[in-house]
N, C-alpha and C positions, 0 to 999 in steps of 0.2 A: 295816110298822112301822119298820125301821129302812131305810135308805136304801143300795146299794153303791155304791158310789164305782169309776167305771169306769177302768179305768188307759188312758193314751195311750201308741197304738205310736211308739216312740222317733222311728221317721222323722216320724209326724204333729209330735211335742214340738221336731225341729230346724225343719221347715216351719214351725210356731206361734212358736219363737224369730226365724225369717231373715223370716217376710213374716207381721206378723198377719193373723189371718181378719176383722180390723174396721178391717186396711189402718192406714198408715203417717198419714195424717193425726190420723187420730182416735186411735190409740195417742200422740200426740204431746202432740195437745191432753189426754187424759187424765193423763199423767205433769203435765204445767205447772199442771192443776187442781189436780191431788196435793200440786203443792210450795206454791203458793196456800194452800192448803188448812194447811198444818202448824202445827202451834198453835209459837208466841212471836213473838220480835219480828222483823221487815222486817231488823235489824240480825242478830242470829241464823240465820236463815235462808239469807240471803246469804252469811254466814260458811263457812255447812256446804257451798252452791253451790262456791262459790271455792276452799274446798280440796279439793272434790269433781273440779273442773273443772284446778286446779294437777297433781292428781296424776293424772288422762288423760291429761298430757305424760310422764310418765315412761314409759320400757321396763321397767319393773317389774308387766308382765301376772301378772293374780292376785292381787296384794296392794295393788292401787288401791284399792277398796272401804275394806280394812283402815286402807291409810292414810290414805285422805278423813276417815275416822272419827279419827282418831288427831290430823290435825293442826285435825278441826274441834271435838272436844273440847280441845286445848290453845287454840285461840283461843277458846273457848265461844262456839263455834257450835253449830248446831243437828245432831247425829249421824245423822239416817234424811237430810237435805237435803245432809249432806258423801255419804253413798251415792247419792243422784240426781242430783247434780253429775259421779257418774263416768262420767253416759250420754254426757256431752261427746265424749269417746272410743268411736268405734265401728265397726262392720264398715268403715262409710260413710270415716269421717275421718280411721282409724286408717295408711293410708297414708301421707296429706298430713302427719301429725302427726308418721310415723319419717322423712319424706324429711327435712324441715324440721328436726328437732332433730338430724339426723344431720349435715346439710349445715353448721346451726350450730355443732354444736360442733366439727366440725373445723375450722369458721374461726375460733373462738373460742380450739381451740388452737395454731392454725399447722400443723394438718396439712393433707395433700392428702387429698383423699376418694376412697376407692376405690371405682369405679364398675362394679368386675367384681368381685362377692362371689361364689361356687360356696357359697351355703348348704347344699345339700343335700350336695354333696360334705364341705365342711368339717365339717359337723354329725355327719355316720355315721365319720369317720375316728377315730384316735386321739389327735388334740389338737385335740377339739373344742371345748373350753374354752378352749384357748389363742386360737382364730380369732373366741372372744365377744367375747373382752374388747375388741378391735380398734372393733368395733361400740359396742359398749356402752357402753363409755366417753366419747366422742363424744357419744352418744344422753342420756346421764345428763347432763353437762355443757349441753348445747344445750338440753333440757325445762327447764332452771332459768329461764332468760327468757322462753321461750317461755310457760310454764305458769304464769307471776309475770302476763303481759299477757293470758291467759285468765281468771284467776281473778279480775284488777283489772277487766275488760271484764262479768265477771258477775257480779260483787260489785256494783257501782252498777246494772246492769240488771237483775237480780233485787229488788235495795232498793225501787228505786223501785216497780216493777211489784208488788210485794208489798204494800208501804205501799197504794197505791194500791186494790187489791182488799181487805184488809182495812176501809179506810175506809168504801169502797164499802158491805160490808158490813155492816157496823157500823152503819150509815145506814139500810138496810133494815129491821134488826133494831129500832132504834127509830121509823123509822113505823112498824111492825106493832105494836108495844108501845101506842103511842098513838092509832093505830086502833082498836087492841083497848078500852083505855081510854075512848076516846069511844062506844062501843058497849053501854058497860054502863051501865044507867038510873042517874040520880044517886042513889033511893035508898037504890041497890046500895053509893053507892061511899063514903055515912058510915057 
């Protein structure tokens, strides 16, 4: 009668997060169907992408999600699509993305870049704080243009691509409507 719900051993639950069991393709194409898929407009949608995607350039791991949402609700975007916009950012990217905003902002501010960090020394010592900010700062500055030319790159590439499947759709739904229609005897349909 009632059904258990069997719990996954936590090493299965990281394996299932780092490599799906339905493999990397088809986990891809199901998120892009998803976002397809969200009820408003092509313009909304993209909204919630783009600031989904702006704030995967920030070093503000943890509070991306939060903030996708926050700045896709001030643009009235769409809220679950500013969360699927943060996939932008990933195990995969998340490299390319701190070399890059790190390397930016230090040329953005006239600093030299330091290319011998000792994080793990710096981080366990007693002014581990103090050795962030060096970082961070940098990283915060540099994700502003960086994540301004991601979020413009898939703001129009989600638009269109959305529009486009929504129409598609839409088009569907009325052949079938009028298939439907033409299938019922006429003296059905006075």
């Amino acid at each position: 009668m009632f059904q258990r719900r069997i719990a996954l051993h936590p090493l299965r639950k990281l394996r299932e997060a780092l490599w799906p069991s339905i493999g990397w393709t088809r986990a891809t194409k199901y998120v892009w169907r998803r976002v397809w898929r969200l009820s408003g407009t092509p313009h909304n949608i993209a909204v919630g992408i783009a600031a989904g995607a702006f704030m995967s350039f920030t070093p503000f791991l943890g509070f991306h999600i939060a903030g996708a949402m926050l700045i896709a609700w001030v643009f009235r975007g769409n809220l679950v699509a500013g969360a699927f916009g943060t996939l932008v950012g990933n195990p995969v990217s998340y490299p390319a993305i701190w070399w890059g905003t790190y390397d930016l902002g230090n040329w953005l501010l006239g600093t030299p870049a330091n290319d011998r960090i000792d994080l793990v020394g710096t981080l366990m010592s007693s002014k581990a704080f103090d050795a962030i900010l060096p970082v961070l700062v940098p990283m915060s500055i540099g994700s502003i243009p960086m994540g301004l030319v991601a979020a413009l790159i898939s703001y129009f590439m989600i638009k269109s691509t959305v529009a486009a499947y929504q129409l598609r759709r839409r088009e569907k739904l009325e052949a079938r409507v009028f298939a439907r229609d033409d299938m019922v005897p006429e003296e059905e349909q006075e």
